[in-house]
VOPAGU-2260 file (C-alpha; in pm, 1 decimal, decimal comma):
REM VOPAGU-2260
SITE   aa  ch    i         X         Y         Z
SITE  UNK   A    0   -1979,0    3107,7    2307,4
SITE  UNK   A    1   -1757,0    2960,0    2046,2
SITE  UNK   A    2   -1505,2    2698,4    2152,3
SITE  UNK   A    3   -1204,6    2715,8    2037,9
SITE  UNK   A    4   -1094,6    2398,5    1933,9
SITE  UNK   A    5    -623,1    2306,7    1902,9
SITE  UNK   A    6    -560,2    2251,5    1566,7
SITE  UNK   A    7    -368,7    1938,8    1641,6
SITE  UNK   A    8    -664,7    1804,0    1791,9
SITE  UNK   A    9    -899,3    1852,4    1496,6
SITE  UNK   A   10    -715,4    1700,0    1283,3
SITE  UNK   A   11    -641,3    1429,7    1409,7
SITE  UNK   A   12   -1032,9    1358,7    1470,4
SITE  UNK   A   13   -1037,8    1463,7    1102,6
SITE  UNK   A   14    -782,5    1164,2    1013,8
SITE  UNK   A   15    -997,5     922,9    1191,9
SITE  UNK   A   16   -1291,1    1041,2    1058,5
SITE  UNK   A   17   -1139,9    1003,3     676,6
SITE  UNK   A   18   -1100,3     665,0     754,4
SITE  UNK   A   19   -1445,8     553,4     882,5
SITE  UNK   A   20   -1585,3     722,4     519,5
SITE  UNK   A   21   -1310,9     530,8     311,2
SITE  UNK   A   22   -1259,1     218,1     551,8
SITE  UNK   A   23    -963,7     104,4     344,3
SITE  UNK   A   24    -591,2     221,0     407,5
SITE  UNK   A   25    -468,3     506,0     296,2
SITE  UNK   A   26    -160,4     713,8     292,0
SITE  UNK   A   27     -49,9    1026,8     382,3
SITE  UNK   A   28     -50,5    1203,2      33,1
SITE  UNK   A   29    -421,9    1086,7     -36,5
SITE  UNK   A   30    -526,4    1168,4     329,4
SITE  UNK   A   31    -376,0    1496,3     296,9
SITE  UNK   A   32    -532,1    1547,2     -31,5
SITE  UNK   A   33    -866,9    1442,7     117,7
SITE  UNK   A   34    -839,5    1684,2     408,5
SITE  UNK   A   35    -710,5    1994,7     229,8
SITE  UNK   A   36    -490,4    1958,3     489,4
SITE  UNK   A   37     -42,6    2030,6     461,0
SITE  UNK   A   38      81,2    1772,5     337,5
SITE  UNK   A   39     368,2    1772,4     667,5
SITE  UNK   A   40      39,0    1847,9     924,4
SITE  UNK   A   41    -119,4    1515,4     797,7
SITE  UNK   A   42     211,0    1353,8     831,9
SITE  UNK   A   43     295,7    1438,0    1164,7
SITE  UNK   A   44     -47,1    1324,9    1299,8
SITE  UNK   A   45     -37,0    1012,8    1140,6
SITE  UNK   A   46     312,5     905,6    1305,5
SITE  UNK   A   47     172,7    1021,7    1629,3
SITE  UNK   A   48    -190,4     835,5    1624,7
SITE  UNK   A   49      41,6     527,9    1466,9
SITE  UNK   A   50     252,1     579,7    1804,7
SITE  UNK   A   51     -19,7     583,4    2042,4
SITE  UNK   A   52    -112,6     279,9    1854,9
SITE  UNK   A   53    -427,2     391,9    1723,8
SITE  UNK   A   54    -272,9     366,9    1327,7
SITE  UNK   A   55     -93,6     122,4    1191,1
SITE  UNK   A   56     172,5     154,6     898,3
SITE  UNK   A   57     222,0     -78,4     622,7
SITE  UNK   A   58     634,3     -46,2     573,7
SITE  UNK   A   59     607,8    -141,6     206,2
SITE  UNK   A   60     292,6      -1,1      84,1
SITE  UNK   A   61     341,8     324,9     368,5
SITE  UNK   A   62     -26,2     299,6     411,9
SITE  UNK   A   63    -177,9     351,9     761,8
SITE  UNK   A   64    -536,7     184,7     876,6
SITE  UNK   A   65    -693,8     193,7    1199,3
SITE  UNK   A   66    -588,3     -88,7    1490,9
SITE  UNK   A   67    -866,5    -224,4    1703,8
SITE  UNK   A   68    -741,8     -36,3    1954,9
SITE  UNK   A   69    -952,2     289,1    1848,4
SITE  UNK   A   70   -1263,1      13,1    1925,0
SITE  UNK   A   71   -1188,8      -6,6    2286,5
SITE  UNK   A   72   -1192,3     379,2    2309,1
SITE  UNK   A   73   -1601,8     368,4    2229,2
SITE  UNK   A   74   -1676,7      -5,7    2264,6
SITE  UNK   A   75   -1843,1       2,2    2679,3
SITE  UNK   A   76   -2123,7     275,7    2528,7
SITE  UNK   A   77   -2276,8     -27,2    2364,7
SITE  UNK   A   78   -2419,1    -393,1    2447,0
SITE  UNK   A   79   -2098,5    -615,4    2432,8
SITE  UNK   A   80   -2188,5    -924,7    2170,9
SITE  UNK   A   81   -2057,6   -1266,0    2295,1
SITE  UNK   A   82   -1829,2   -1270,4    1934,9
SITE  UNK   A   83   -1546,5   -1096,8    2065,6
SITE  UNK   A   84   -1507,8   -1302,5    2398,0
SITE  UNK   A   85   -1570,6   -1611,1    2138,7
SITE  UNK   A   86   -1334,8   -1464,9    1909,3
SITE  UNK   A   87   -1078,9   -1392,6    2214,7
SITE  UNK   A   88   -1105,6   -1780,9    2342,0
SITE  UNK   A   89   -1002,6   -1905,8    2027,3
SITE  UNK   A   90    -681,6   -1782,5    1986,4
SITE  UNK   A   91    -612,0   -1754,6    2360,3
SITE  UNK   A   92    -668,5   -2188,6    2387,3
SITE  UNK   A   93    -453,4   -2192,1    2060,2
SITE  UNK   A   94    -183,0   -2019,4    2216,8
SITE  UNK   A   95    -219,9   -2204,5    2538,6
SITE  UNK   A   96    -159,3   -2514,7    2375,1
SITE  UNK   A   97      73,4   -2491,0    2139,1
SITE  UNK   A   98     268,0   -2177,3    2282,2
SITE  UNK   A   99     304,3   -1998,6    1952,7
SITE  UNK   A  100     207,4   -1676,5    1870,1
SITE  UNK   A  101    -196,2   -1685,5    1705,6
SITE  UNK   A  102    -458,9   -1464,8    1557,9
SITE  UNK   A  103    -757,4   -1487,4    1482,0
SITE  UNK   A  104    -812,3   -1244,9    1112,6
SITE  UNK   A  105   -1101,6   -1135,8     914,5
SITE  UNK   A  106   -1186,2    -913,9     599,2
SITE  UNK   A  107   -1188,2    -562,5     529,1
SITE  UNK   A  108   -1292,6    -457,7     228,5
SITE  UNK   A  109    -967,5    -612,3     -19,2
SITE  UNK   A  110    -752,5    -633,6     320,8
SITE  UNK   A  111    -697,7    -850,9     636,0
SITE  UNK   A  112    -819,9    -738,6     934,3
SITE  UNK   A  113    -647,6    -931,3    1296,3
SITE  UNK   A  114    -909,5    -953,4    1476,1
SITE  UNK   A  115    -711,1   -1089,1    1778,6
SITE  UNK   A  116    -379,5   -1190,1    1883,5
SITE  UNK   A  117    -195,1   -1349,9    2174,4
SITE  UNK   A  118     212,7   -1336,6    2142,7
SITE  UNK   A  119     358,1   -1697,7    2185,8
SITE  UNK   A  120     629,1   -1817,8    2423,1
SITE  UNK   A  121     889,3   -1768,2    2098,2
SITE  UNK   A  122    1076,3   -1485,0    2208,3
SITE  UNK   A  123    1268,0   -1498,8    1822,3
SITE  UNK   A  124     894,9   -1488,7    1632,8
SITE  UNK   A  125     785,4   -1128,4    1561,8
SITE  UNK   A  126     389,6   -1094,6    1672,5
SITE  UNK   A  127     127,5   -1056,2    1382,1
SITE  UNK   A  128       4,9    -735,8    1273,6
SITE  UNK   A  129    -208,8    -486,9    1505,3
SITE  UNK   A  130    -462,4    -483,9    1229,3
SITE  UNK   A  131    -442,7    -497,3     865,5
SITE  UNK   A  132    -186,2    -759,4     730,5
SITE  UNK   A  133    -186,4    -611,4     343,1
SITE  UNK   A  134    -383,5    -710,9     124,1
SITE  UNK   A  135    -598,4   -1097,4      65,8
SITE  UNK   A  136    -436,6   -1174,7    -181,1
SITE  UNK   A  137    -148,7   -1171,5    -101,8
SITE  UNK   A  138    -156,5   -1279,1     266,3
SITE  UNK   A  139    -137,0   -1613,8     397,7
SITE  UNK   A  140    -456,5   -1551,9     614,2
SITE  UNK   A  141    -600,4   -1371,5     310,7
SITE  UNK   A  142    -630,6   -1679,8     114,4
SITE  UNK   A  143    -773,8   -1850,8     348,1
SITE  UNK   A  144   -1062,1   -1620,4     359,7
SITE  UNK   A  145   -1076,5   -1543,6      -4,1
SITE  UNK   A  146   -1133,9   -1965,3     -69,8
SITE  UNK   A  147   -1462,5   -1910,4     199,8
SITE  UNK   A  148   -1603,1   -1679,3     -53,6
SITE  UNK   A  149   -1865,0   -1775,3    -372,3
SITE  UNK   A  150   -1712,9   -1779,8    -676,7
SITE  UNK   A  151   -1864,1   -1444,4    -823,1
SITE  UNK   A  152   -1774,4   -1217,3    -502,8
SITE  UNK   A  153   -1416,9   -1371,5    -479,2
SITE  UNK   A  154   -1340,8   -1244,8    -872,2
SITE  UNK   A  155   -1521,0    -932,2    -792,0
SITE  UNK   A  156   -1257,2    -885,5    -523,0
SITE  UNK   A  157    -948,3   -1005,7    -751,2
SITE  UNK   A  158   -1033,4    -763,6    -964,8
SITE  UNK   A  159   -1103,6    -486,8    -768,7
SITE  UNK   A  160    -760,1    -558,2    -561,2
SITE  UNK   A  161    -609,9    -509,6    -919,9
SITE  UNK   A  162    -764,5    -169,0    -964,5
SITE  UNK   A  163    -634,7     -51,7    -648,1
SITE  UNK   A  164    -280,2    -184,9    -690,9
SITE  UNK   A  165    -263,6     -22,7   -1024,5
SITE  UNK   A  166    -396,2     300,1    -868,6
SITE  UNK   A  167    -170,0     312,1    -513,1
SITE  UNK   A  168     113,0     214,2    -755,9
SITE  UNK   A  169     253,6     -91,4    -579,1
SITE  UNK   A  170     210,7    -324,2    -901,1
SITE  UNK   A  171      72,6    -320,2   -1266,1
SITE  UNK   A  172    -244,6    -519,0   -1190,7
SITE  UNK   A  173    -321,1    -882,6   -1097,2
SITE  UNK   A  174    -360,9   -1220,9   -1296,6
SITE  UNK   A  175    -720,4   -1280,2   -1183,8
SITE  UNK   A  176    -698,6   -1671,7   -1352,6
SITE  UNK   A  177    -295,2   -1792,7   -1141,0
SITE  UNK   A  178    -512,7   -1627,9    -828,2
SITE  UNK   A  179    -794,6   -1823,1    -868,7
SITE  UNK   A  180    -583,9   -2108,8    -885,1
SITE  UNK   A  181    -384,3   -2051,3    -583,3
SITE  UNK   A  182    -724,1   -1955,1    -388,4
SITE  UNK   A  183    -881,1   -2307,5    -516,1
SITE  UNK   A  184    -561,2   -2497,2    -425,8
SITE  UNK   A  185    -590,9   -2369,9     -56,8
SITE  UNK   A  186    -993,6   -2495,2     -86,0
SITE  UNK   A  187    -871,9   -2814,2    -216,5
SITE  UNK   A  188    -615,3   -2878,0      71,7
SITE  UNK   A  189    -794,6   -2663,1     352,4
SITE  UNK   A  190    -503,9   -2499,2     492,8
SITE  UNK   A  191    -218,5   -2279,0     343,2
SITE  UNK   A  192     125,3   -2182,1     465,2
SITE  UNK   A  193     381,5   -1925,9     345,2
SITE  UNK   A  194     660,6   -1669,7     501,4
SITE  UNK   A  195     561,0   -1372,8     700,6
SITE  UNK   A  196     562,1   -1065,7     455,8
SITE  UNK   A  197     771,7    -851,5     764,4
SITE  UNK   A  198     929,2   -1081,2     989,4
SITE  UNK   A  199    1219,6   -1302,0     800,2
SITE  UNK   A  200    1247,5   -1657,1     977,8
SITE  UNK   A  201     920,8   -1651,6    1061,6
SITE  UNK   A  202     634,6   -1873,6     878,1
SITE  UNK   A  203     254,5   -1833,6     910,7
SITE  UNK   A  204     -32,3   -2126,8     890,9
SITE  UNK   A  205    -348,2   -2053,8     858,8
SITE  UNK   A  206    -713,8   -2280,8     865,4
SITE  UNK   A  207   -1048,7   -2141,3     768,5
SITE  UNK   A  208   -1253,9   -2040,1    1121,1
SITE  UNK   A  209   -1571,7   -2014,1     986,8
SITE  UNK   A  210   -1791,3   -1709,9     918,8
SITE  UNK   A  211   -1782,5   -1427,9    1246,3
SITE  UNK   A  212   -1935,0   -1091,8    1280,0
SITE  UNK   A  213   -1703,6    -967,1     930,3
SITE  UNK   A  214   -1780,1   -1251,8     740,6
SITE  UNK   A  215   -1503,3   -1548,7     703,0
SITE  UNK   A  216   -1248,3   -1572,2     943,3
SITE  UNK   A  217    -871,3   -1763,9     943,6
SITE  UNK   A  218    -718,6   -1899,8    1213,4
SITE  UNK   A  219    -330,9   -1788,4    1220,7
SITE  UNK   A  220     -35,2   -1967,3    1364,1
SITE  UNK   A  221     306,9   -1738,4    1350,7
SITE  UNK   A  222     584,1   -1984,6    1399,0
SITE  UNK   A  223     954,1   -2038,6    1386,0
SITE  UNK   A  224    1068,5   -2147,1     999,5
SITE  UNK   A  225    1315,1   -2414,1    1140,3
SITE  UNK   A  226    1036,1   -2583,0    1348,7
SITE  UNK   A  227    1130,3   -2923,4    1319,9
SITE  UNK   A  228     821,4   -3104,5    1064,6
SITE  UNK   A  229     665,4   -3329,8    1368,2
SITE  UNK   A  230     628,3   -2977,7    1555,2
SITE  UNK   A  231     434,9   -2849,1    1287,1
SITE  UNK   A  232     239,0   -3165,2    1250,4
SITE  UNK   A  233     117,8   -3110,0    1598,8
SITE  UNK   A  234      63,1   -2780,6    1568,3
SITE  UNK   A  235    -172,4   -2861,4    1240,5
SITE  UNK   A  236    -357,9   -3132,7    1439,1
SITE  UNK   A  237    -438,1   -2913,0    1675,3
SITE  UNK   A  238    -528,7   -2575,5    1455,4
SITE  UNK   A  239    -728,0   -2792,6    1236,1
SITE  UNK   A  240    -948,5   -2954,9    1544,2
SITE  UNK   A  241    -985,4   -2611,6    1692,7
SITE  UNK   A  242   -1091,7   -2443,8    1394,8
SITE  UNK   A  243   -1371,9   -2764,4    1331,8
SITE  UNK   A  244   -1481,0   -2714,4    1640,7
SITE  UNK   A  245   -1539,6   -2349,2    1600,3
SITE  UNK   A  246   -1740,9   -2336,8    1277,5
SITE  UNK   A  247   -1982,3   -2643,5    1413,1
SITE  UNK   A  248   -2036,9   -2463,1    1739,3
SITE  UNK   A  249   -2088,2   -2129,0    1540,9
SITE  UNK   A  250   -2359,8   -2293,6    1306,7
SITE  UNK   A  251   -2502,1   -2477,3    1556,3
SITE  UNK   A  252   -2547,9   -2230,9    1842,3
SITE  UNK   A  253   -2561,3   -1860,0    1902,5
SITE  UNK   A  254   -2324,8   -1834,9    2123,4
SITE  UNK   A  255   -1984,8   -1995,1    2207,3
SITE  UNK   A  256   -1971,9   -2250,7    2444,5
SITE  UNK   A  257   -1944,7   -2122,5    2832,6
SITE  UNK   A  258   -1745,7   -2405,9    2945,6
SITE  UNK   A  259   -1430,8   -2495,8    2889,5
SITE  UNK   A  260   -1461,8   -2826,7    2766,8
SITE  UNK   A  261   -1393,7   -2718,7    2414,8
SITE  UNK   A  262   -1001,1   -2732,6    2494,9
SITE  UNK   A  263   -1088,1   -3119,2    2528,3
SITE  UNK   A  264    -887,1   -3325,4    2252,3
SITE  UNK   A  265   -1200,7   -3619,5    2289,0
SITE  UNK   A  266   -1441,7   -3322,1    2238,3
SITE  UNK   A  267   -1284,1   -3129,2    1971,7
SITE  UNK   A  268   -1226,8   -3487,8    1756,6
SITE  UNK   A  269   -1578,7   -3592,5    1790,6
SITE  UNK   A  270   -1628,1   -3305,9    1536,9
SITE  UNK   A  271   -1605,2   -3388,3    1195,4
SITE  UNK   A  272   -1645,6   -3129,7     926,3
SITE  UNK   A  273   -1541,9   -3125,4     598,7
SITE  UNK   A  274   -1393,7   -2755,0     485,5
SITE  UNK   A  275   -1286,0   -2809,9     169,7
SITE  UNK   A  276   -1441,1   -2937,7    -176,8
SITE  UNK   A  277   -1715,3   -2688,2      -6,3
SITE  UNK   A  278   -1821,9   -2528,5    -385,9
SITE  UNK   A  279   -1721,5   -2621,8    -706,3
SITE  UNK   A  280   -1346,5   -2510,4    -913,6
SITE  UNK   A  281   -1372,1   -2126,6    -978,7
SITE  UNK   A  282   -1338,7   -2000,2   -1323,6
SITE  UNK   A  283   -1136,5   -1688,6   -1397,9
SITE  UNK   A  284   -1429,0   -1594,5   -1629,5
């Protein structure tokens, strides 16, 4: 016997599905489009999965993505891998000790990806994004990823970021060469720091966390812009030993430590790893 199945329903299966064949963010025009679906159907299902908080909205590109939230829905059917609880330690010590909101972000496709995040105790600092935070080059996470990356992949990705800017309309193109310099001044200094894109009075810092289950991760810090300069210093020190501890421990064993001795300021500064100068100056050619 047939089933029948509420229209509502199917599609907005048929929106999720869209995205796990394009895995990039898209809005409602193109998944309409994609769908042969009404343009005002699409629309309404996409503000409804967005507030269930399975969808997240860019507000100045109005593209939508997927928030890890839709992994939790399917994520007991299979072995659990000790990266997310490794991944979820990370930012929850960061917070712990520093009290400011974190996250821990990663790479999709041309886009950041959060990972995880833990709110701070700053009631006036906006948390980061569910999921994607726009795209790497542009983010201050993003560039911290983008200066993990060999030379020949990174300009692959400028320039394929370019294409897609030119084709969602939200710029002419990119300058693949001022990029490359901006990515290699971030290698050179190991850390970059910039305004949140969303939240005004808020700045983000961000260290390279080493390569997880995505590829190369960055360690966020979302914090207060009038944070007095020995604040941030601290906060720095303490990113910077955190984030040396975790790529050692990641290249060294499997799994992340069980105890929780890596919160230990003598343990975390008897590591001593040298992020940047890790390749040579990129060429925009």
């Amino acid at each position: 016997m047939k089933v029948s199945v509420s229209r509502s329903v199917g599609r907005a299966f048929a929106v999720l599905e869209a995205f796990q064949q394009t895995r990039r963010p898209a809005s409602a025009t193109e998944i309409s489009r994609t769908l042969n679906a009404p343009h005002s159907s699409i629309v309404a299902v996409l503000y409804n999965l967005q507030d269930l908080g399975y969808l997240s909205l860019d507000p100045h590109s109005m593209l939508f993505f997927p928030t890890p939230k839709l992994l939790a829905l399917g994520g007991w059917l299979k072995p659990q891998s000790p990266e997310p609880a490794r991944v979820g330690r990370m930012v929850e010590i960061l917070v712990r000790d520093t009290g400011h909101t974190a996250a821990l972000c990663s790479r999709v496709s041309l886009f950041v990806n959060t990972l995880a995040a833990l709110p701070g105790g700053y009631p006036t600092v906006t948390g980061p994004p569910r999921t994607l935070g726009g795209a790497l080059v542009n983010a201050v996470p993003g560039l911290v990823i983008l200066a993990q990356m060999e030379a020949d992949e990174l300009r692959c990705l400028i320039r394929d970021t370019g294409a897609w800017m030119r084709e969602a309309g939200t710029a002419r193109g990119i300058d693949v060469a001022a990029t490359l310099e901006r990515v290699e001044a971030v290698r050179r200094a190991g850390s970059v720091s910039g305004p949140h894109p969303a939240c005004r009075g808020t700045e983000i810092i961000a260290y390279p966390a080493g390569q997880g289950v995505g590829g190369a991760t960055a360690l966020a810090a979302y914090i207060p812009a009038q944070l007095s300069l020995a604040r941030k210093m601290e906060l720095r020190q303490a990113m910077e030993r955190l984030t040396r501890h975790a790529v050692a421990a990641k290249a060294a064993e499997p799994q992340w430590p069980a105890t929780g001795a890596m919160a230990s300021s003598a343990g975390l500064n008897r590591v001593h790893l040298r992020i940047s100068g890790a390749s040579p100056p990129l060429s925009p050619h």
